[in-house]
N, C-alpha and C positions, 0 to 999 in steps of 0.2 A: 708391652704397652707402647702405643704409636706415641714420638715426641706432642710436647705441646704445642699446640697451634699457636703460630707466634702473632702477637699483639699490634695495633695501628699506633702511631709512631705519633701521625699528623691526619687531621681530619681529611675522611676519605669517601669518596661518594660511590653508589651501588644505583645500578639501572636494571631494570628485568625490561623485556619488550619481543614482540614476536610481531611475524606479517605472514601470512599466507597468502601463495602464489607459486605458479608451475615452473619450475625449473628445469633444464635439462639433463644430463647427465653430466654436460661437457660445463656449464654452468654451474654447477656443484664442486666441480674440479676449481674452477677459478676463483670462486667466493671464498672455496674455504683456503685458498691461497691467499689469496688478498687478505682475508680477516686475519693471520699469521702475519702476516707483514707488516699492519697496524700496529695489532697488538706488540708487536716486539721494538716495533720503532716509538711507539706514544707512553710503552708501560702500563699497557692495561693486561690484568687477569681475567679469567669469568668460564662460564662454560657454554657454551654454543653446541645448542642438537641444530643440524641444517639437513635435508633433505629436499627430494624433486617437489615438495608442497611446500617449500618455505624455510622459515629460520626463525628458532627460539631461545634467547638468551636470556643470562645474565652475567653480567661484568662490575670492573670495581676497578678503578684509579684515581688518582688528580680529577677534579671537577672539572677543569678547563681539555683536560688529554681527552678526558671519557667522551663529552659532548663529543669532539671532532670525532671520535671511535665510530661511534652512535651514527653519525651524519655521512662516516667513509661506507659503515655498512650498511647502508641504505642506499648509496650511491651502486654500489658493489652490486646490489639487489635488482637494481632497477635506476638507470639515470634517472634524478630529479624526484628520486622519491624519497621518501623521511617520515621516519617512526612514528605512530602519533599517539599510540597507546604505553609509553612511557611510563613506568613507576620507579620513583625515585626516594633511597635513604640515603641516611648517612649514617658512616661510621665512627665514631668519635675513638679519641687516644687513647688508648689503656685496654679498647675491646677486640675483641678476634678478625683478624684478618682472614675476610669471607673467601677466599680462594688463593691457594698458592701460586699457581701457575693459568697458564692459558690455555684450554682445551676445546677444540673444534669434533663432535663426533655426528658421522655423518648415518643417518637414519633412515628408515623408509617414512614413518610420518617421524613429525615434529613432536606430537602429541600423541601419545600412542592407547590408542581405539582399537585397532586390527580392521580401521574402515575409513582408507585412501579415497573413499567414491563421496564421505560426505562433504561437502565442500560449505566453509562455513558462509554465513550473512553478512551480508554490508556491515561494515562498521558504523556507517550512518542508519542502520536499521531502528525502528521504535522498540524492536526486543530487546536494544542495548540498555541498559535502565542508568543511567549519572548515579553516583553515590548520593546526592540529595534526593533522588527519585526513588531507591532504594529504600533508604533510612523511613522518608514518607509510605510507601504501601507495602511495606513490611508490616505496616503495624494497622492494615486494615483487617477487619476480619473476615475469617475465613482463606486466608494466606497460605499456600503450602510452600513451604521453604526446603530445600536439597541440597544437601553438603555433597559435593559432585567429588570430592577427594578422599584419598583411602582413608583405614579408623586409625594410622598411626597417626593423623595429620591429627585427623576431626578431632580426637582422643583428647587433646592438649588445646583445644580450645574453639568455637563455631559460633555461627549468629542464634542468638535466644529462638528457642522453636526451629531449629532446623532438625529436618530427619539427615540422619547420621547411617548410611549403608554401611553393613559391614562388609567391609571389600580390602583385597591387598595389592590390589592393583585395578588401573581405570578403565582396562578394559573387560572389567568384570560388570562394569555398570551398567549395559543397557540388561543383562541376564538381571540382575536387582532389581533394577523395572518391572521385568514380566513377571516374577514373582511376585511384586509390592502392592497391595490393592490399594490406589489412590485415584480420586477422584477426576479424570478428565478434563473435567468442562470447567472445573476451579481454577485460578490461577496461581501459577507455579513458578517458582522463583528459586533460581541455581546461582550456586556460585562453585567460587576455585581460589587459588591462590594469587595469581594475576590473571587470568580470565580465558586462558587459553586453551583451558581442558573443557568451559563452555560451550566454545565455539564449536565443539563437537557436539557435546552434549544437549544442547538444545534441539541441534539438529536429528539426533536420537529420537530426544523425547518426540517429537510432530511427527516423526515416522511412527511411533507407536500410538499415534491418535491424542496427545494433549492439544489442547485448543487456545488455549493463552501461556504461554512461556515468555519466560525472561529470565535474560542473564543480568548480573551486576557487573558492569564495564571498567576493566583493570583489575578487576577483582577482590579480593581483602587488604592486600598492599595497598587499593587506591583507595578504599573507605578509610582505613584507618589513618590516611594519612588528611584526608578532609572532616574526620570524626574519633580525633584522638580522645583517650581515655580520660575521665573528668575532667572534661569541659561539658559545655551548653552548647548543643541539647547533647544529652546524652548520648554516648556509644550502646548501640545496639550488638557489639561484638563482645564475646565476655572468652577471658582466659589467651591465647600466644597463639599465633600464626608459625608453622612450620616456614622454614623454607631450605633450598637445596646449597645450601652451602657452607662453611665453619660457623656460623652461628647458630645453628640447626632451628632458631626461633627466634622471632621479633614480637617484643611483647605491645597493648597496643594503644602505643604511639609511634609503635615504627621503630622502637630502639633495642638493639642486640640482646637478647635473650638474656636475663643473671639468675635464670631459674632453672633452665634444661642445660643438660651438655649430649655428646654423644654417646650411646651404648657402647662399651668396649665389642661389645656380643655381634649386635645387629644393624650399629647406627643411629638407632631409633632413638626419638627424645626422652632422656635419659632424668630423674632425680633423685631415685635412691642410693645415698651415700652409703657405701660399705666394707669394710679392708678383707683384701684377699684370702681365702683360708689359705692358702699354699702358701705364697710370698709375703702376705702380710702387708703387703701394699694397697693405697686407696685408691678406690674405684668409685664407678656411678653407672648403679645400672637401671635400665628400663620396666615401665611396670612386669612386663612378659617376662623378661630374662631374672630379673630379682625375683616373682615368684617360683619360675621353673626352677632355679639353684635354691631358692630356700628351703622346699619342700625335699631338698637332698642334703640339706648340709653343707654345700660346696658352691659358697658365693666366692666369687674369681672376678680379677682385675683384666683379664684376657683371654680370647680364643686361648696361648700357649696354655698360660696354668690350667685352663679348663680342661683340655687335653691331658695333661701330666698327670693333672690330679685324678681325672679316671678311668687311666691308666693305671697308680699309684695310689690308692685312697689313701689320708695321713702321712704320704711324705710331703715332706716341705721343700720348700725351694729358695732359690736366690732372690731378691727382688727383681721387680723390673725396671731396666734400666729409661731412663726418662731419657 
């Protein structure tokens, strides 16, 4: 069993943001040099996919360090340039510390499609839709609504009336399309976690012939944080927002998950509590992984025991060490 993720000490701020734009090779070399040399001098963590189309984050430190973070890699990016699709939480004392360390890994896309050629929209585009724009024609009728993220994400929670693809990956989504019979000429509304797997997918969808598309701009992080949960008017999001990092879910008003943990098995959002059959240790496992062990007898706190024990059916073991 992996240690436990260790706890925020002092209130700690978390940024997701991404920019598209063509970079070179040699340019890739230098950014993700620089973004190293930030992060290790301001103390900021987070994880950074960069490639020749751009750069997609998220980081977490000191509020005043993170900004400047934010502002160096922008500069890094492009002189004079600056993030403007921002989503910002925060992490308060006692909850999970969203990333250990600082990792830069360098990519062919940023957002992975398997389609470098679609190049996304202005961000000033009328397809961008504001979260009060959303909130409003959401709830016109005749709305077709797309949950653009796989069904671990959707699973644990989506906007009312969204169709939910089952997919395990995003670049399975435009093949969900061609199979999915959906109306065209209606209009069709995507979304994502912070908005960055849109910016493909819109562009998908108008190559296969839809006529009005739109995305919601910053994505679920930036509705929920303009349309937290019971307040007025209501939230149109129901149930936790996945995200990539130790809190594996923000429920929604933006605050670190106290309902999911991680699969010991597969990562995935985890809330079936249940003790080891070999070690006898507590675990938490996910819907898929707790039904597949239960219909054998052989719920397990980890990859190891699950190994040993069928290998060994009914031998017991040590615990695991925390």
């Amino acid at each position: 069993m992996k240690p436990a993720v260790p706890r925020v000490k002092e209130r700690t701020e978390a940024q997701t943001f991404y920019h598209f734009l063509t970079l070179s090779a040699d340019d890739v070399r230098r950014v993700e040099a620089g973004l190293h040399q930030d992060a290790k001098e301001l103390g900021i963590v987070g994880l950074i996919i960069l490639g020749t189309e751009g750069l997609n984050a998220t980081a977490s430190g000191p509020s005043r360090e993170l900004q400047l973070f934010v502002e160096r890699a922008g500069e890094l990016l492009s002189p004079g340039f600056r993030f403007l699709n921002i989503k910002s939480s925060w992490i308060e004392p006692g909850e999970k510390l969203p990333f250990l360390e600082f990792v830069v890994k360098v990519r062919p896309e940023i957002v992975t499609l398997k389609r470098t050629d679609l190049l996304p929209h202005d961000p000033n585009s009328p397809t961008h839709l504001s979260p009060a724009d959303w909130h409003e024609q959401l709830q016109a009728p005749g709305a077709v609504i797309i949950d653009t993220r796989n069904t671990y994400e959707s699973v644990i929670g989506t906007f009312r009336g969204a169709l939910t693809p089952e997919i395990e990956e995003f670049s399975e989504f435009p093949e969900w399309l061609d199979k999915t019979p959906l109306d065209k000429s209606a209009p069709t509304y995507i979304f994502c976690t912070g908005g960055i797997r849109c910016e493909k997918a819109i562009r998908s969808l108008e190559e296969k012939g839809f006529e009005k598309v739109y995305q919601l701009d910053g994505g679920i992080l930036n509705y929920i944080n303009q349309f937290p949960k019971n307040e007025k008017p209501e939230s149109l999001w129901d149930g936790e927002c996945f995200v990539f990092d130790n809190r594996i879910a923000v429920d929604g008003n933006g605050r670190a998950s106290q309902k999911y943990t991680a699969c010991p098995h597969c990562g995935q959002p985890a809330q079936h509590a249940v003790f080891c059959v070999r070690c006898d240790s507590p675990a938490t496992l996910c819907d898929s992984c707790y039904e597949t062990q239960a219909t054998r007898d052989a719920l397990t706190c980890s990859k190891n025991c699950a190994h040993h024990w069928s290998v060994s059916p009914g031998k017991k073991g040590h615990p695991q060490v925390l």
